[in-house]
The first five atom37 places (N, CA, C, CB, O) and aatype in JSON, in Angstrom:
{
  "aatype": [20, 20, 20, 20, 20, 20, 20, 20, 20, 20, 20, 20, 20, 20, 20, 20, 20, 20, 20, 20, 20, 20, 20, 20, 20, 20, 20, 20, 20, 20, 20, 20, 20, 20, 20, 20, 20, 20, 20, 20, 20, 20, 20, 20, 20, 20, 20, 20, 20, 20, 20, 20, 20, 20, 20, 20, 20, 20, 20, 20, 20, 20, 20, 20, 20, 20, 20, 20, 20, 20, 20, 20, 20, 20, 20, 20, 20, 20, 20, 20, 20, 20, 20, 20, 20, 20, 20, 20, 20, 20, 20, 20, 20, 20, 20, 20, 20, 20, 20, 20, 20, 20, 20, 20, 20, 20, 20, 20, 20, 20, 20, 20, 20, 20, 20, 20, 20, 20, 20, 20, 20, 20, 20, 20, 20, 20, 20, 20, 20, 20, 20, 20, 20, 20, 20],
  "atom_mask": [
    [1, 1, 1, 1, 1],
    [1, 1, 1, 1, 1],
    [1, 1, 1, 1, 1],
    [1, 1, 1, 1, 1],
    [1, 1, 1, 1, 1],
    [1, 1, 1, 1, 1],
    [1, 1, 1, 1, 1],
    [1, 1, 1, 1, 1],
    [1, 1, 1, 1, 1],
    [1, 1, 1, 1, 1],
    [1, 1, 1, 1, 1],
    [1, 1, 1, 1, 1],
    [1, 1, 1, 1, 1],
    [1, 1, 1, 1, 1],
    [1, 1, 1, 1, 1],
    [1, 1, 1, 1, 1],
    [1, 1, 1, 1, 1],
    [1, 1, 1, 1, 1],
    [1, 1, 1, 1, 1],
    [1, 1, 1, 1, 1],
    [1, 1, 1, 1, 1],
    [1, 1, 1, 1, 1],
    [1, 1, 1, 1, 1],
    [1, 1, 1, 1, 1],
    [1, 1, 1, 1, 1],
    [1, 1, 1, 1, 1],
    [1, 1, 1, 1, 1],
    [1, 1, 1, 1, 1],
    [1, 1, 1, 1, 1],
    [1, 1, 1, 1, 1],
    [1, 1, 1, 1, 1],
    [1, 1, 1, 1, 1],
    [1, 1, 1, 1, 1],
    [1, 1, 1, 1, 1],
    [1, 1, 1, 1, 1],
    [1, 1, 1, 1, 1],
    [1, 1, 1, 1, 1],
    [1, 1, 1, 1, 1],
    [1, 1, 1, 1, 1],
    [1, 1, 1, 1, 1],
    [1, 1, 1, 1, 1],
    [1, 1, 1, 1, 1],
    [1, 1, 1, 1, 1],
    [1, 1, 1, 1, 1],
    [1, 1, 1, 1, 1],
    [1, 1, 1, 1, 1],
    [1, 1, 1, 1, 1],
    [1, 1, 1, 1, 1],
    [1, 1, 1, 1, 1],
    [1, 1, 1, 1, 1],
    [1, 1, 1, 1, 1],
    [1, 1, 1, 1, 1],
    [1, 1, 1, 1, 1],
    [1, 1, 1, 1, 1],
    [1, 1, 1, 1, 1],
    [1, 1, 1, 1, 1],
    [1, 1, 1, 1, 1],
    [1, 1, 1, 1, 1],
    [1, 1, 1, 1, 1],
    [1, 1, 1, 1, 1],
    [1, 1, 1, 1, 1],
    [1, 1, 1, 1, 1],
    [1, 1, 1, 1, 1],
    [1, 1, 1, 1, 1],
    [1, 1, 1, 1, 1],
    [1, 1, 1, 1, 1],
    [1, 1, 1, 1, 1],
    [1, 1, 1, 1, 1],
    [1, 1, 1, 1, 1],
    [1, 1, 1, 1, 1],
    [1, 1, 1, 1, 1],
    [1, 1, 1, 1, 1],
    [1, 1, 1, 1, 1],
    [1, 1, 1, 1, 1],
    [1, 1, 1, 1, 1],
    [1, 1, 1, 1, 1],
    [1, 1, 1, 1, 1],
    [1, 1, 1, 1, 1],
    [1, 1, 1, 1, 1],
    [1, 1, 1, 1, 1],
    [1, 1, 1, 1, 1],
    [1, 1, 1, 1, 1],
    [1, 1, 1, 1, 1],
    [1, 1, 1, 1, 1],
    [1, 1, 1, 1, 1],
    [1, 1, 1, 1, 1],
    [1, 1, 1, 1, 1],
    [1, 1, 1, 1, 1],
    [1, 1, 1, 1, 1],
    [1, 1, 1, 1, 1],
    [1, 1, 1, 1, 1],
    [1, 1, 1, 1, 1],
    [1, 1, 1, 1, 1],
    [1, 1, 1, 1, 1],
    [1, 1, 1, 1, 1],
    [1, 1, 1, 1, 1],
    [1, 1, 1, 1, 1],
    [1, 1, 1, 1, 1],
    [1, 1, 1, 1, 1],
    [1, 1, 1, 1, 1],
    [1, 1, 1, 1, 1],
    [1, 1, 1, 1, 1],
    [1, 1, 1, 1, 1],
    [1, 1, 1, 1, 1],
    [1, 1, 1, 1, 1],
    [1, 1, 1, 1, 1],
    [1, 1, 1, 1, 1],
    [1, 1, 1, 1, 1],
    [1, 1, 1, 1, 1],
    [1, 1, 1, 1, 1],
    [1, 1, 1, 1, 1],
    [1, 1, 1, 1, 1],
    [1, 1, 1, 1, 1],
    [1, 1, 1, 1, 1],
    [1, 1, 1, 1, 1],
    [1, 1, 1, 1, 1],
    [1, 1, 1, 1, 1],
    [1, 1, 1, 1, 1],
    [1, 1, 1, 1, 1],
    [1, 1, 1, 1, 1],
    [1, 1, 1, 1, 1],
    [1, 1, 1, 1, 1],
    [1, 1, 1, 1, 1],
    [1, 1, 1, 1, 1],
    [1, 1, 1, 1, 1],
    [1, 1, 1, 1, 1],
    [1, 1, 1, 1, 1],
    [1, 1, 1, 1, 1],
    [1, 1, 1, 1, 1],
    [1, 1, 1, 1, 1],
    [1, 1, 1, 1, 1],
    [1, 1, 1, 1, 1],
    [1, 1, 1, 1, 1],
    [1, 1, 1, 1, 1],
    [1, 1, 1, 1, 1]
  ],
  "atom_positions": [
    [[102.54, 101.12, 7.98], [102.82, 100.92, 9.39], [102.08, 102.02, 10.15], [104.36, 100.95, 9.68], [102.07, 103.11, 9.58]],
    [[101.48, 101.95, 11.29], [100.66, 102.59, 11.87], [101.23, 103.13, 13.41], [99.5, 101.72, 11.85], [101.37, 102.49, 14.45]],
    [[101.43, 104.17, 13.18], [102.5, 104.7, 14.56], [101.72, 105.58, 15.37], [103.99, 105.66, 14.12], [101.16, 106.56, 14.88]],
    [[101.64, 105.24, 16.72], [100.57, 105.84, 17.85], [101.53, 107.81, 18.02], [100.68, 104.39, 19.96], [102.75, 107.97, 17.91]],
    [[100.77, 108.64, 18.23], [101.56, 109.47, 18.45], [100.96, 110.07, 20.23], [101.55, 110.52, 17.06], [99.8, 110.11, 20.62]],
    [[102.14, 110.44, 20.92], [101.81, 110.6, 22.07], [101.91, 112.16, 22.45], [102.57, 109.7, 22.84], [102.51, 112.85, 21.62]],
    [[101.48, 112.72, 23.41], [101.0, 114.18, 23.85], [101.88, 114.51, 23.55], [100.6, 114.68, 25.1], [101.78, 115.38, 22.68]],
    [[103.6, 114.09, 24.04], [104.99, 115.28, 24.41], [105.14, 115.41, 22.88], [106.79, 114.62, 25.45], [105.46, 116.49, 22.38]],
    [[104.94, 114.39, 22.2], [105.33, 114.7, 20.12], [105.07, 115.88, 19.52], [104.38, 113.77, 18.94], [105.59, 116.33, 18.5]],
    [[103.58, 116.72, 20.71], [103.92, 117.79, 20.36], [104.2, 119.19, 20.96], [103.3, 117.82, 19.72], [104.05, 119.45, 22.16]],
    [[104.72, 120.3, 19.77], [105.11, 121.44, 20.08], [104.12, 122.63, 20.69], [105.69, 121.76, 19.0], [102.96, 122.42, 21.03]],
    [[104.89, 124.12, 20.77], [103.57, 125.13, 21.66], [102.7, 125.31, 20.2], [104.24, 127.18, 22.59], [101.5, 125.59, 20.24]],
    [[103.18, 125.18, 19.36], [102.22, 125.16, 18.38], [101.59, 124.36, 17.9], [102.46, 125.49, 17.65], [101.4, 124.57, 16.7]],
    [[101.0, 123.23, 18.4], [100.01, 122.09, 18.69], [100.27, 121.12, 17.84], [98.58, 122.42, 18.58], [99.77, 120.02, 18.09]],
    [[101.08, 121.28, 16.67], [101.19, 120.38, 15.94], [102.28, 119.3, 16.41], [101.38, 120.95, 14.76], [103.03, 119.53, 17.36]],
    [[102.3, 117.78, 15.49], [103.98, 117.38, 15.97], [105.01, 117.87, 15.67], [104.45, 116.3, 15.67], [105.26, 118.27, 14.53]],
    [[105.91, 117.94, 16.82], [107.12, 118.86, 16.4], [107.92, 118.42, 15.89], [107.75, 119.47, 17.17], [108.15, 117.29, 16.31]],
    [[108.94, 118.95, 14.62], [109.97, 118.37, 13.67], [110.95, 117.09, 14.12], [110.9, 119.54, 13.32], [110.99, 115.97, 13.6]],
    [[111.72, 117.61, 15.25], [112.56, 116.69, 15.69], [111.74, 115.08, 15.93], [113.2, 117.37, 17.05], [112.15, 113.97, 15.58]],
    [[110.59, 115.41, 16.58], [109.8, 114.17, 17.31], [109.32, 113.15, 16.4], [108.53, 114.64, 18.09], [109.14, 111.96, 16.63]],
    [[109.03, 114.19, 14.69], [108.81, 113.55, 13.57], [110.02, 112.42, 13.01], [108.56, 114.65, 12.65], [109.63, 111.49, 12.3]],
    [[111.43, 112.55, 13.34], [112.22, 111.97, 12.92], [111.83, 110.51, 14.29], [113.7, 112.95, 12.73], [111.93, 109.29, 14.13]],
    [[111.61, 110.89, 14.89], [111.64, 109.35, 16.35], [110.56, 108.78, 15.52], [111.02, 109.7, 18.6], [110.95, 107.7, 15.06]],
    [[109.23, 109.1, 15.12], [108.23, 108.42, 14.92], [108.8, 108.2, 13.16], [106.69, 109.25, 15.41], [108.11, 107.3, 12.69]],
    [[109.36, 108.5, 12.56], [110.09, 107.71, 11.16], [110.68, 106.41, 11.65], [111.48, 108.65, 10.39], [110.55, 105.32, 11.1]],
    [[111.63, 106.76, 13.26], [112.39, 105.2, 13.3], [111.44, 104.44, 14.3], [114.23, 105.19, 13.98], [111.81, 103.34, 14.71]],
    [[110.41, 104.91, 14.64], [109.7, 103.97, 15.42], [108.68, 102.95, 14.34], [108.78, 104.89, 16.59], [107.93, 102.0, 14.58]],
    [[109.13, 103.74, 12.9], [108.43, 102.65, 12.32], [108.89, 101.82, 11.64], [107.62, 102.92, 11.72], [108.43, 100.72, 11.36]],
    [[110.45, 102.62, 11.12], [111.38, 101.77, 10.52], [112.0, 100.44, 11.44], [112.51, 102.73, 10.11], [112.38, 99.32, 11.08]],
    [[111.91, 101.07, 12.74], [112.7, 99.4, 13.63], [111.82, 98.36, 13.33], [112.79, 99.34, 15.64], [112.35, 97.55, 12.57]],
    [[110.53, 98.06, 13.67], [109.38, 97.04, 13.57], [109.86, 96.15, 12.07], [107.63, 97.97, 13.45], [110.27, 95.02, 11.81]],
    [[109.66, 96.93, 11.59], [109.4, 96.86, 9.89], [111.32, 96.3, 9.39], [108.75, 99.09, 9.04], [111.39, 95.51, 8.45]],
    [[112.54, 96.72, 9.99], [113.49, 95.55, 9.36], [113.66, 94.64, 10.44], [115.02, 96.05, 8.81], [113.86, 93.51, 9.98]],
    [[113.67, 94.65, 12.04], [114.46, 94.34, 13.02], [113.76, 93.04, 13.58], [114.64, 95.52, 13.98], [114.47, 92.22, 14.16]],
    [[112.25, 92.81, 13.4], [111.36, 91.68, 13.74], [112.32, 90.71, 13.93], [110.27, 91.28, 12.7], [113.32, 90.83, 13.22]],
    [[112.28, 89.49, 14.93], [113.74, 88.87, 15.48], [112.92, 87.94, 13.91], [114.14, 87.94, 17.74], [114.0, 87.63, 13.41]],
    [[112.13, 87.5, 13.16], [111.86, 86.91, 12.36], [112.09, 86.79, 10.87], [111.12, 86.97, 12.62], [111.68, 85.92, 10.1]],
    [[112.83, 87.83, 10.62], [113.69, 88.62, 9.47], [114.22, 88.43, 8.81], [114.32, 89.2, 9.53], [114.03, 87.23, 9.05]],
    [[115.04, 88.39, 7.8], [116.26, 88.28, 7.3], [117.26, 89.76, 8.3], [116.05, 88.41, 5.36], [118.41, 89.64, 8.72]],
    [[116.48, 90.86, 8.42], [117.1, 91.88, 8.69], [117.3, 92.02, 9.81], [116.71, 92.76, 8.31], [117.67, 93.1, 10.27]],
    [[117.04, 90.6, 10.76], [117.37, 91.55, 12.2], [118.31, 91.19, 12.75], [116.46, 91.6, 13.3], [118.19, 90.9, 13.93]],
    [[119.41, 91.1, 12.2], [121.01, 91.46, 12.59], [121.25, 92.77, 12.35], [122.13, 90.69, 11.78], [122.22, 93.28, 12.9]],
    [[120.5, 93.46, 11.58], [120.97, 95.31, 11.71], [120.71, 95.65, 12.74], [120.3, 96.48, 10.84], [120.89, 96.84, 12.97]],
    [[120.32, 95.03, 13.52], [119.83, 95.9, 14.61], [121.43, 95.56, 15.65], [117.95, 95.27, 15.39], [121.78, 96.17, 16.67]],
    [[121.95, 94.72, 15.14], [123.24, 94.44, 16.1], [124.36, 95.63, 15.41], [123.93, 92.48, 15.93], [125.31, 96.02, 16.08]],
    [[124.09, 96.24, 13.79], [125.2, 97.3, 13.52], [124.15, 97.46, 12.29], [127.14, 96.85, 13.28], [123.84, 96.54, 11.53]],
    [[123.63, 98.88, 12.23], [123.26, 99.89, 10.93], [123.5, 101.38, 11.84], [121.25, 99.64, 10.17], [123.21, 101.84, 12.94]],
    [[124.18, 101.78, 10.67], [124.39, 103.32, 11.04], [123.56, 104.03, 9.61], [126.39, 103.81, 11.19], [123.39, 103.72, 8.44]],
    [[123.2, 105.12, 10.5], [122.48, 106.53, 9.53], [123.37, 107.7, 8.51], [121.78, 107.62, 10.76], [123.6, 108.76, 9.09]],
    [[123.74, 107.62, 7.44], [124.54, 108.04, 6.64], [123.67, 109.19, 6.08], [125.05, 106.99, 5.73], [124.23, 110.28, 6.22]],
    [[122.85, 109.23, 5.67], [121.99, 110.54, 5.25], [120.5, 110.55, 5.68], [121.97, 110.69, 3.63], [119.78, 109.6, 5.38]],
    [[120.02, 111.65, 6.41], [118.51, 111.92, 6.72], [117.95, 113.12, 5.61], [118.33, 112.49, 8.46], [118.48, 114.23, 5.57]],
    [[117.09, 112.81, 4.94], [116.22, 114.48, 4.61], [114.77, 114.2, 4.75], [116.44, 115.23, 2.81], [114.16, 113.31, 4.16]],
    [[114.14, 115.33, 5.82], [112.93, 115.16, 6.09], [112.07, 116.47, 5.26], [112.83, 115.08, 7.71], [112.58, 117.59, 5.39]],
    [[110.61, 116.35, 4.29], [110.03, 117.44, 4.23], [108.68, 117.52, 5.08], [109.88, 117.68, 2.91], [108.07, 116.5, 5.4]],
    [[108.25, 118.78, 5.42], [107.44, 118.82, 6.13], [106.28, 119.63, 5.56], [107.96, 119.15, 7.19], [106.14, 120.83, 5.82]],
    [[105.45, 118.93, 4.77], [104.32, 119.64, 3.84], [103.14, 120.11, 4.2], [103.9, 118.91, 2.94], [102.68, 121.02, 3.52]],
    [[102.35, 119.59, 5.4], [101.69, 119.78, 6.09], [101.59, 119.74, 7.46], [101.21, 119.42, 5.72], [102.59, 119.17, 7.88]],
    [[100.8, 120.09, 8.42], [101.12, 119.79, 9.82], [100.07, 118.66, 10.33], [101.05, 121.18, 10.74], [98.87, 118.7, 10.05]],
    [[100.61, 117.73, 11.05], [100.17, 116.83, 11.45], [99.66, 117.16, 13.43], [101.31, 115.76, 10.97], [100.45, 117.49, 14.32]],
    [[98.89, 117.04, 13.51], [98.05, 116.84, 15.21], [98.18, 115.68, 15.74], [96.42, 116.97, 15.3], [98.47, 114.68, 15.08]],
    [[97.98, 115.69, 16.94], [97.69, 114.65, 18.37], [96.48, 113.7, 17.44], [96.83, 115.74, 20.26], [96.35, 112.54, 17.06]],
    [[95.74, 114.96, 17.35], [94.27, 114.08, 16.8], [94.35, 113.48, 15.65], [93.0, 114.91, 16.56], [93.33, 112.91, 15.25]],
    [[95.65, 113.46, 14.79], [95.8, 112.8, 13.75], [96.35, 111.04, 13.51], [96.56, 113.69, 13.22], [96.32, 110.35, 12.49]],
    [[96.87, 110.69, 14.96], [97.35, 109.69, 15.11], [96.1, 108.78, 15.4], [98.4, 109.8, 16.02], [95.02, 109.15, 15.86]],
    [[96.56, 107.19, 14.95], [98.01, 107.07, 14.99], [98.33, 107.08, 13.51], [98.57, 105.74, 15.77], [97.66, 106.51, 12.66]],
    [[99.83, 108.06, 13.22], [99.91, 108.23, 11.96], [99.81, 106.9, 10.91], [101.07, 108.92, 11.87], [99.49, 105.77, 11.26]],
    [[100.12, 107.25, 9.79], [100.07, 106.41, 8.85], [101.42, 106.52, 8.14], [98.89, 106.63, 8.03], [101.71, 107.59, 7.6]],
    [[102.51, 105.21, 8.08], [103.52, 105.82, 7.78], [104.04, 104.53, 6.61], [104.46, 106.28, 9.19], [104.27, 103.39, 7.02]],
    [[104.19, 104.93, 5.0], [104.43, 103.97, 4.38], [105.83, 104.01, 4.06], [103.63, 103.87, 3.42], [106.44, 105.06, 3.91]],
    [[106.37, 102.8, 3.95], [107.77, 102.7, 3.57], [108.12, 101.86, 2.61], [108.51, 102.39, 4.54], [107.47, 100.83, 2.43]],
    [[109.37, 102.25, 1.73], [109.75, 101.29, 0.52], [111.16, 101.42, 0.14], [108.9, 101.58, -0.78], [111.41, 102.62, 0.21]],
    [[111.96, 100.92, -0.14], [113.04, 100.94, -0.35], [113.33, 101.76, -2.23], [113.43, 99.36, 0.04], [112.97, 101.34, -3.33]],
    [[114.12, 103.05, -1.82], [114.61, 103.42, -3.21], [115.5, 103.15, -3.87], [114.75, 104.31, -3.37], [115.56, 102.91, -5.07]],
    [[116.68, 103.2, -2.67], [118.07, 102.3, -3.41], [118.73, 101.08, -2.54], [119.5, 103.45, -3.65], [118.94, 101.0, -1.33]],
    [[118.94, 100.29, -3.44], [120.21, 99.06, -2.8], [120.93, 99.11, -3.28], [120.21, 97.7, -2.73], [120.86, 99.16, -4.51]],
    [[122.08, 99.12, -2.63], [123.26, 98.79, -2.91], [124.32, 97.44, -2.2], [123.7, 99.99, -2.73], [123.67, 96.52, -1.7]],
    [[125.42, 97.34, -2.17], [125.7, 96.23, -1.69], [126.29, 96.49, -0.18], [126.6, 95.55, -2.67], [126.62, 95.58, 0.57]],
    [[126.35, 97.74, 0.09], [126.39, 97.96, 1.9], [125.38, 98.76, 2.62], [127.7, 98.73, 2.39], [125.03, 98.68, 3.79]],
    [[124.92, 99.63, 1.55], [123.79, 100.31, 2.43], [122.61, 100.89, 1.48], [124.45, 101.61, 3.37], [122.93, 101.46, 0.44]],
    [[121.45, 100.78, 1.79], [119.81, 101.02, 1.13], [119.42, 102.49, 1.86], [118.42, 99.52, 1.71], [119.8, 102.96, 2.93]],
    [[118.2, 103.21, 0.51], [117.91, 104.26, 1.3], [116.09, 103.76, 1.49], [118.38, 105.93, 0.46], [115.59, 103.03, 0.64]],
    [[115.6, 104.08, 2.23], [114.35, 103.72, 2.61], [113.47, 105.27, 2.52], [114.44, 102.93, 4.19], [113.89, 106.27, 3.11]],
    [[112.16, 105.28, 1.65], [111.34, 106.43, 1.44], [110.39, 106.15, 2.09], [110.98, 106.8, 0.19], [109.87, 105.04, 2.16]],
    [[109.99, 107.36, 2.75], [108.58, 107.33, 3.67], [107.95, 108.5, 3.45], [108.75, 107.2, 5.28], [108.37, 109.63, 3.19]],
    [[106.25, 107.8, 3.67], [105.29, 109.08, 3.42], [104.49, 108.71, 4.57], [104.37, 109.25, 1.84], [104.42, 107.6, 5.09]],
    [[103.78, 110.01, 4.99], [103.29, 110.15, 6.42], [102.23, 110.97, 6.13], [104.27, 110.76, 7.53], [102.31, 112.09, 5.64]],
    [[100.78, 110.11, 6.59], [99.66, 111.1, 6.59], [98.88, 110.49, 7.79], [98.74, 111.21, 5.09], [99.12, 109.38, 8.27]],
    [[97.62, 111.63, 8.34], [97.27, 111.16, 9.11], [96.19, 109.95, 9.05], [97.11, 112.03, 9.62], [95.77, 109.62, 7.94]],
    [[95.73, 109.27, 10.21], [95.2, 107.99, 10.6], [94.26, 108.01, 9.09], [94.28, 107.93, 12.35], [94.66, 108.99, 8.46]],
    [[93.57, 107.54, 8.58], [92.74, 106.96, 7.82], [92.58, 107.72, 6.68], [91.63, 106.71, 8.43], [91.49, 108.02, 6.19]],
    [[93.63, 108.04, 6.25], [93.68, 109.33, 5.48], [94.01, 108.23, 3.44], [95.55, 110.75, 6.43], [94.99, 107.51, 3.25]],
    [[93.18, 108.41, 2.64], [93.84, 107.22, 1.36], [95.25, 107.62, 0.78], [92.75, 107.17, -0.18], [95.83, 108.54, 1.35]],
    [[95.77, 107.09, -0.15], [96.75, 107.21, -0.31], [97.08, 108.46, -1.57], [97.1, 105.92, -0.4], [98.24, 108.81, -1.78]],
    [[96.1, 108.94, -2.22], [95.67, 109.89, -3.06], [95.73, 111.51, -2.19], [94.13, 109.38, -3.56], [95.63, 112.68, -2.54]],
    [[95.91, 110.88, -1.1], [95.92, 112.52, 0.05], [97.19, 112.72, 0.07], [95.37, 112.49, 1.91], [97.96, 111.97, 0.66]],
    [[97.58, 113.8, -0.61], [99.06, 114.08, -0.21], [99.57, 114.17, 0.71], [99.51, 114.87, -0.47], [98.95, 114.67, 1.66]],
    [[100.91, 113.74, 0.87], [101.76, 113.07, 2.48], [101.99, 114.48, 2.96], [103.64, 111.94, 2.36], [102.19, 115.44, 2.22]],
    [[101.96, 114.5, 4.08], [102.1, 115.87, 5.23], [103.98, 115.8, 5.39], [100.99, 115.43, 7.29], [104.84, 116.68, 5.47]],
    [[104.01, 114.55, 5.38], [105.25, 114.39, 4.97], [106.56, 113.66, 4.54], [105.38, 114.68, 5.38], [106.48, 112.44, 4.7]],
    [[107.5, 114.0, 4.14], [108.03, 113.02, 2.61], [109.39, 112.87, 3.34], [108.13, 113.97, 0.62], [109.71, 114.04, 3.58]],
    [[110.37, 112.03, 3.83], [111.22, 111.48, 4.29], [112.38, 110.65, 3.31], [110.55, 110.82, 5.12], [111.91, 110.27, 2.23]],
    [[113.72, 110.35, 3.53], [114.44, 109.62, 2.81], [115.56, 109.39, 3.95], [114.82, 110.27, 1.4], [115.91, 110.19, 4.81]],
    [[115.99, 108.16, 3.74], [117.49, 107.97, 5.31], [117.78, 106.76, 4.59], [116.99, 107.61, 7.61], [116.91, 105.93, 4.36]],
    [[119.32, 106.58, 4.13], [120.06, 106.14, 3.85], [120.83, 105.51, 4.78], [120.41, 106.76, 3.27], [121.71, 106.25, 5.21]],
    [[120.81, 104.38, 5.25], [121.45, 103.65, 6.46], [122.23, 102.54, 6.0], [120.42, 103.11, 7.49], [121.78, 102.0, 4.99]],
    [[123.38, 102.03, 6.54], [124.64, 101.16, 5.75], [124.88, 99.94, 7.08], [126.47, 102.42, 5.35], [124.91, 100.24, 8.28]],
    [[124.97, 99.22, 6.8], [125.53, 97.7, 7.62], [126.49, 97.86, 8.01], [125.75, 96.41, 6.98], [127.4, 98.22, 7.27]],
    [[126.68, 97.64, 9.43], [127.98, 98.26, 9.98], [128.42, 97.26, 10.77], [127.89, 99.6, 10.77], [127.62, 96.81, 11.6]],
    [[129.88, 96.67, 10.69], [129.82, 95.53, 12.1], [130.87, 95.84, 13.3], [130.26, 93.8, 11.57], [132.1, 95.8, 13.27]],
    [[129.94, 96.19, 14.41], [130.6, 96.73, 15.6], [131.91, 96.76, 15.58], [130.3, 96.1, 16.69], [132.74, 97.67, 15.5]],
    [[131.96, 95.18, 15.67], [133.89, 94.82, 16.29], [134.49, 95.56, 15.74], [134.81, 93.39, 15.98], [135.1, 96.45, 16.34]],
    [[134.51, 95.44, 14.36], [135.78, 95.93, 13.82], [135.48, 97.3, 12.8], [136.52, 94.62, 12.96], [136.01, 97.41, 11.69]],
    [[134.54, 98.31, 13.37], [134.27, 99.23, 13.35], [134.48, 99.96, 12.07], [134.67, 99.57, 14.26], [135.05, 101.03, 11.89]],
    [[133.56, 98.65, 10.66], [133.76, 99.12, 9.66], [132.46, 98.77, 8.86], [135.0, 98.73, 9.19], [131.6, 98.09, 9.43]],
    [[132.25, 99.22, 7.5], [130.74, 98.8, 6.95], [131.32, 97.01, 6.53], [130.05, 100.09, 5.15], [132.45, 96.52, 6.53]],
    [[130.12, 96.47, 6.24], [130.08, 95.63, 5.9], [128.81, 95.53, 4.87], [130.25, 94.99, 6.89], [127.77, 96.18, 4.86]],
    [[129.18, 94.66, 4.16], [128.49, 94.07, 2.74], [127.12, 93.72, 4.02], [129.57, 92.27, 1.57], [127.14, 93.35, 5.19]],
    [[125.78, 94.17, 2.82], [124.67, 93.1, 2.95], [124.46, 91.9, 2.82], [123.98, 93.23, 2.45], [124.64, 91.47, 1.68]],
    [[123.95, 90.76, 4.05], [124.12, 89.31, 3.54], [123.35, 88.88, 2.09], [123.55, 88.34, 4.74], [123.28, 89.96, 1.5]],
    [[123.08, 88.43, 1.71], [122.45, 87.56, 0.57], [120.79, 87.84, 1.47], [123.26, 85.47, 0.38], [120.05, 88.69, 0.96]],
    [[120.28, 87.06, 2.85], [119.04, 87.55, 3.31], [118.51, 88.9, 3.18], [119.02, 87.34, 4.46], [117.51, 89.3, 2.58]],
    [[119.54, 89.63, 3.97], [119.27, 90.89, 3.85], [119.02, 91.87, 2.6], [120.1, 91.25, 4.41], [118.49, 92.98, 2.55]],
    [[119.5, 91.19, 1.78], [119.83, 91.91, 0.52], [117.72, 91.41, -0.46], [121.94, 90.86, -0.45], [117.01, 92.07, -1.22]],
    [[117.57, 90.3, 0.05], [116.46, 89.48, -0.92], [115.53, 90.22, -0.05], [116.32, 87.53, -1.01], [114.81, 90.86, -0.82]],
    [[115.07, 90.54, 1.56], [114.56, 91.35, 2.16], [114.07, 92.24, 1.65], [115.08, 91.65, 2.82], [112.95, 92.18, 1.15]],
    [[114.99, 93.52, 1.65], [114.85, 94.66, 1.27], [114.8, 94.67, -0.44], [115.93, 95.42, 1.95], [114.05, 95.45, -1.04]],
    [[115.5, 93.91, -0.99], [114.68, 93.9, -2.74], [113.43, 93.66, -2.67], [115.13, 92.71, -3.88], [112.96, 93.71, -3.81]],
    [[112.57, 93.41, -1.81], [111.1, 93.15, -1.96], [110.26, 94.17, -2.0], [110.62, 92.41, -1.04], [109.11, 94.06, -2.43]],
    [[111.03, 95.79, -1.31], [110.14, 97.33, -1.02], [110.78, 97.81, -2.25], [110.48, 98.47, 0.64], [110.34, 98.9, -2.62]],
    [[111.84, 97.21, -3.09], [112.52, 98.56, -4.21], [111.62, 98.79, -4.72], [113.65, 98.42, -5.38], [110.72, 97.95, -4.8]],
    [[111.54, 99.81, -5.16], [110.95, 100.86, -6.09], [110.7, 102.46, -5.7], [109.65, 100.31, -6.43], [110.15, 102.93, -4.7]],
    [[111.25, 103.09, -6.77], [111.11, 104.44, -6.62], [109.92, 105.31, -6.25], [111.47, 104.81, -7.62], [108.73, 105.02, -6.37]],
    [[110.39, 106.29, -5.85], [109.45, 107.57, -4.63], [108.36, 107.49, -5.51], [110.11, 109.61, -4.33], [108.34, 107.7, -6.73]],
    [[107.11, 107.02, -4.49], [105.42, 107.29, -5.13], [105.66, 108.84, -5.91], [103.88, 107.45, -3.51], [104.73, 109.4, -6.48]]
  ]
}
């Protein structure tokens, strides 16, 4: 997935700044389950964020966008998947080590009654299509 990065992303130290790095993780994760064409885009009506860990291995620039951000699913389970991401800059192969290495664990949640809920059968055949463990 290919994510534009814009001037404010970054810090006085020119690079993108940490926090801004987590917006451009979900600016790539929404596209990628929520497409109204989906099995997955009823999460977008209830998924909550249960665990984030971001590393930050290299520094990424303005001039590096628009990043390059791959994603795959590490675990499923039957209410909530963790999704792995690696981030390098624009045209960079995949043999270039990621600037940086991501993991967020997010669970099906249904508003009303303000509890998790099971993955449907769609959702579930969806996201079995990225499993596999961290490159």
């Amino acid at each position: 997935m290919s994510v534009p990065v814009r001037w404010s992303d970054m810090d006085v130290f020119q690079h993108i700044n940490h926090a801004r790095m987590v917006t451009l993780l979900e600016e790539a994760r929404i596209p990628w389950l929520l497409t109204p064409d989906r099995p997955t885009a009823e999460l977008g009506q209830g998924a909550v964020v249960v665990e984030m860990k971001v590393r930050y291995r290299g520094q990424l620039r303005h001039s590096d966008g628009p990043l390059q951000v791959d994603m795959w699913v590490e675990r499923l389970r039957s209410a909530d998947w963790t999704i792995g991401y690696e981030v390098r800059p624009h045209g960079a192969e995949n043999n270039v080590p990621a600037a940086v290495t991501a993991s967020i664990q997010l669970a099906a949640f249904d508003i009303d009654t303000q509890r998790l809920r099971r993955l449907t059968t769609g959702e579930r055949a969806f996201l079995a299509q990225f499993l596999h463990t961290a490159k």
